[in-house]
N, C-alpha and C positions, 0 to 999 in steps of 0.2 A: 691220695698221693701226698710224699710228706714234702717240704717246701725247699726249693734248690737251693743251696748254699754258696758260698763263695769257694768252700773244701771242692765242692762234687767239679764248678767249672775249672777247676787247679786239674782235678784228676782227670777230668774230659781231653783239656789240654795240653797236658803234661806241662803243667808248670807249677810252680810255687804259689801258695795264696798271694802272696807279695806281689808277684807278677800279674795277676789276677785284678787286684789293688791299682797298680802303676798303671796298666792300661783304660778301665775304668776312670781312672781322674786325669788321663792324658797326660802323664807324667814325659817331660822329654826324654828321658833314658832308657828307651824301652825301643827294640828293634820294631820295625814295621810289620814285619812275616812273623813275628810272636805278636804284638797286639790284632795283627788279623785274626790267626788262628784262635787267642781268646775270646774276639769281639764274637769270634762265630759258632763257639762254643753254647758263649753267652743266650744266643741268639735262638740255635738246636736245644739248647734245655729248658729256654724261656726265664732263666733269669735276670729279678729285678732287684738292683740294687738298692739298699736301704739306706736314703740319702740322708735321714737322721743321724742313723751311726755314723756314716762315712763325715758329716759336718761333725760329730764329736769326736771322731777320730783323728782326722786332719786340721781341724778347727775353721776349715775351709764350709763356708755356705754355700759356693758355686751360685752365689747373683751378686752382680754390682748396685749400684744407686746413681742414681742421674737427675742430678740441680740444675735447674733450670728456672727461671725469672717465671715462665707464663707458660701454658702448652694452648693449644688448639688454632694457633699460628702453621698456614703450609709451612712456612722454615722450619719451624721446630716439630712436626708433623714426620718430615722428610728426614730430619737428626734421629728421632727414634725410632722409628724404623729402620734404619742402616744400622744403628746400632743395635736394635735386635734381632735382625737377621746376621750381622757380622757372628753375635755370642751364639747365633747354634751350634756353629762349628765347636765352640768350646761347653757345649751342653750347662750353657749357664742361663741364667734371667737377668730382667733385669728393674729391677724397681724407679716407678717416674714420682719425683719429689720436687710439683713447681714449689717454690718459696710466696706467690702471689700477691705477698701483705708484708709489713715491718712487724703481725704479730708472729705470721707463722715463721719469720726470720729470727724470730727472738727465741722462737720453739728451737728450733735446729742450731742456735749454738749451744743447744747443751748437748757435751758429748755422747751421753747416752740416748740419746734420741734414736727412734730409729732409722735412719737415713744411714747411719754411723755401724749397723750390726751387717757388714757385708766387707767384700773381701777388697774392693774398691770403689773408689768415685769418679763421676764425671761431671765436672762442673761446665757447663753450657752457659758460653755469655757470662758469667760472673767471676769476679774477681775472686780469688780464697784467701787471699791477704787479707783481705779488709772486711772477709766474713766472718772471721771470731772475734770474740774479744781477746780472746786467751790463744796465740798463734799456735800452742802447744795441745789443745783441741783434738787434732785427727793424727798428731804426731804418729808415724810410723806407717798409717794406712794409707795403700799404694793409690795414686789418684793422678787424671789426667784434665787439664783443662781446655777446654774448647772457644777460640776468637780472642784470648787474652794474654798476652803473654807474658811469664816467667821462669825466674830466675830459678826456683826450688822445684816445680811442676814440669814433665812431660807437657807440652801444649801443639794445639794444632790451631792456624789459623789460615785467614786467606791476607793477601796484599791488599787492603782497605785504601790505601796510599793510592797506591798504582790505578787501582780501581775508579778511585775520584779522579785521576790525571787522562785515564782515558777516555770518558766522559765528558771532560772540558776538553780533548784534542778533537774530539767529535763533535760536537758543538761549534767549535771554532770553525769548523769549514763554511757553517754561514755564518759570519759575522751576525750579531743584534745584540740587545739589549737583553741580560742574560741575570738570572736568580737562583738561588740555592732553596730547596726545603730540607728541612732535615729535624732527625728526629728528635727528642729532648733529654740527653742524660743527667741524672743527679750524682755528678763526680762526689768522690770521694767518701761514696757509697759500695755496695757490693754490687749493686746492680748495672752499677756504671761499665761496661766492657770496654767503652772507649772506638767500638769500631764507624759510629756516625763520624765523632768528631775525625777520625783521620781518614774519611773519604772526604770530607770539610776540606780537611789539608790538601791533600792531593789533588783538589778540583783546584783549591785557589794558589796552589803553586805550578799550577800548567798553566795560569790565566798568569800568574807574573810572568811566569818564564815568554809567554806568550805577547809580551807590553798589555796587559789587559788589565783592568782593575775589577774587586768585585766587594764594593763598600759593604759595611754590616749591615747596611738600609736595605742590602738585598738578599740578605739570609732570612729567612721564614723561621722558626724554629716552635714546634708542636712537642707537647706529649703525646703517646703511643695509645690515641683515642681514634676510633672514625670520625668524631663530630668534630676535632679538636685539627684532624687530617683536611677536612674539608676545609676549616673556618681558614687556617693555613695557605689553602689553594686560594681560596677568593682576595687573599688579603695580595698575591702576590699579581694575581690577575689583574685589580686594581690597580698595577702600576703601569703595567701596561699601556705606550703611546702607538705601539705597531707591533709588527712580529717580535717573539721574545724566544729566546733559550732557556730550559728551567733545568737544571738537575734533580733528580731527587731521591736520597740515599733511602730510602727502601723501598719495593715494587708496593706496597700495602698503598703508602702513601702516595705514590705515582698511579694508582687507581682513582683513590679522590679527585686527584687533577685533571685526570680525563675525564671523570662525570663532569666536573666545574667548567673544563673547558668547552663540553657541548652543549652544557644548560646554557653556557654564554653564546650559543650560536656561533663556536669558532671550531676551526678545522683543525685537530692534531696534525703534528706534522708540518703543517704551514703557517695556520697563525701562531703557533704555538709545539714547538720542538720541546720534545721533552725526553727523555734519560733516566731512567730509575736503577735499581741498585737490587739484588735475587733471585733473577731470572726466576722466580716462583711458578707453580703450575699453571699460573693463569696468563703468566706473562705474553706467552705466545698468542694465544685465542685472543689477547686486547689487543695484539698490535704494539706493545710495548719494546723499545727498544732501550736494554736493559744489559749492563753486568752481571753475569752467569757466575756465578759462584759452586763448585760441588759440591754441595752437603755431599751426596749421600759417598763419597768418597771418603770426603773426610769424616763422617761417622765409621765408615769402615778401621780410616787409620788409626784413629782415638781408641776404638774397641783394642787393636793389634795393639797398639804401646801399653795399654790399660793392661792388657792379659800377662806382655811380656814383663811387665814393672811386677804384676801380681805373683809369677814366677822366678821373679828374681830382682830383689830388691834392691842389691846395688846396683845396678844400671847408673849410669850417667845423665842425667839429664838430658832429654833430647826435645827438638824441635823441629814440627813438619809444615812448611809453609806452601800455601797453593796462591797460584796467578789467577784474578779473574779475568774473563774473556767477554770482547766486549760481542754482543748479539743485536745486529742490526735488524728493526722493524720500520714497524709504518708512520712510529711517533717521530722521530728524528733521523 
């Protein structure tokens, strides 16, 4: 049997190769009740589209690329999956490129890299300003940023602000002696997102608005280690004269603080109220009382701005911002 064409589904269909074409790569302009009747053409003769030609034809690879600082994080776990289940609907892939190191950072600012041979980007957590040297880099290629925001970039983020304020308004209903952990960014890097420091803000601008002080003596601040998560917990523990309030902007790190706090023989929740920040999978089963965040929503959205920038490049810059909601447990 000789091999099905794109000609024979035109003629099945009664349509035009071109029409044939348009439905195939989901072109907007194309009626519904014609791309049915070709998709099912397609389908009755068993043809397969030859995705080599159609990327040389269109110049279109149909996958994107997806930057990200680190993977095997629940958060970033949960970001790729929504974003690879958003892109079936657009029968695309999608390529995962943590950066991990300043060497492999130094790899992916040359343009040619492959990170770069795809029809778009999603930057996760990282700035894109301050990841090339040469800002004219990816010029042209349609890209969406994820928790950062800008002025040139599509981005989606959540209220980080809001999130730290509702955390100290909850906290505040028992009054104590109250501490911050948080995590450690190196500004003025690319990996800096910036979203620690402005739950920072938003915790200590509900504690002003609140008459409350919360001196720097009582900010903890860790790199994005377990050992480094713990050593953090204990340091804050030791301050402790009675019950304490802790925040602490990521659930990762509000996990160390619950081992610490029951190695210490103390009771979450009572001796020790505590607040973390990604409602994570684990959140629940600990007991953690934690700011909800949607990834996988917002992987959803990112994908849809991503697709729609990739079909049409003038769009206007846009920005989708989410509320997180605070989720009360057993810890506070």
């Amino acid at each position: 049997m000789s091999k099905v064409t794109i000609k024979d589904v035109a003629r099945h269909a009664g349509v035009q190769p071109s029409t044939v074409s348009r439905a195939i790569n989901n072109h907007p302009h194309i009626r519904a009740t014609t791309k049915a009747r070709v998709l099912s053409s397609i389908q009755e003769l068993g043809f397969v589209p030859d995705r080599a030609a159609q990327s040389f034809r269109t110049g279109r690879t149909r996958s994107i690329s997806l930057l990200l600082p680190i993977t095997g994080t629940d958060f970033y776990d949960r970001l790729i999956n929504s974003i690879d289940e958003a892109l079936e609907a657009y029968e695309y892939d999608a390529g995962i490129f943590p950066l991990l190191s300043e060497r492999r950072l130094a790899r992916y600012q040359n343009p040619a890299a492959l990170p770069y041979h795809t029809d778009g980007l999603v930057y996760a957590s990282l700035n894109p300003e301050q990841l090339y040297h040469d800002p004219l880099t990816i010029q042209g290629l349609p890209a969406v940023v994820f928790e950062v925001p800008s002025s040139r970039y599509d981005h989606v983020t959540v209220n980080n602000e809001l999130g730290g304020s509702l955390a100290a308004r909850h906290l505040q209903r028992r009054p104590a002696t109250t501490f911050v952990i948080n995590v450690e960014e190196r500004f003025n890097t690319p990996f800096a997102s910036g979203v620690f420091r402005e739950r920072v803000r938003g915790f200590r601008a509900a504690q002003r608005d609140a008459g409350l002080d919360l001196p720097d003596t009582h900010i903890f601040t860790s790199d994005f280690t377990p050992e480094r998560a713990h050593q953090a917990a204990r340091r804050a523990l030791q301050q402790r004269t009675g019950p304490v309030n802790i925040f602490v902007t990521c659930d990762v790190f509000a996990r160390a603080l619950l081992e610490e706090v029951r190695l210490a023989g103390l009771t979450p929740g009572d001796d020790v109220r505590i607040v973390g920040f990604d409602d994570d999978r684990q959140a629940e089963a600990s007991g953690l009382t934690t700011l909800h965040q949607p990834v996988e929503e917002m992987g959803r959205t990112l994908t849809r701005l991503l697709m729609e920038r990739i079909a049409d490049p003038s769009l206007p810059v846009r920005s989708v911002q989410f509320d997180p909601v605070l989720k009360v447990r057993g810890t506070a």
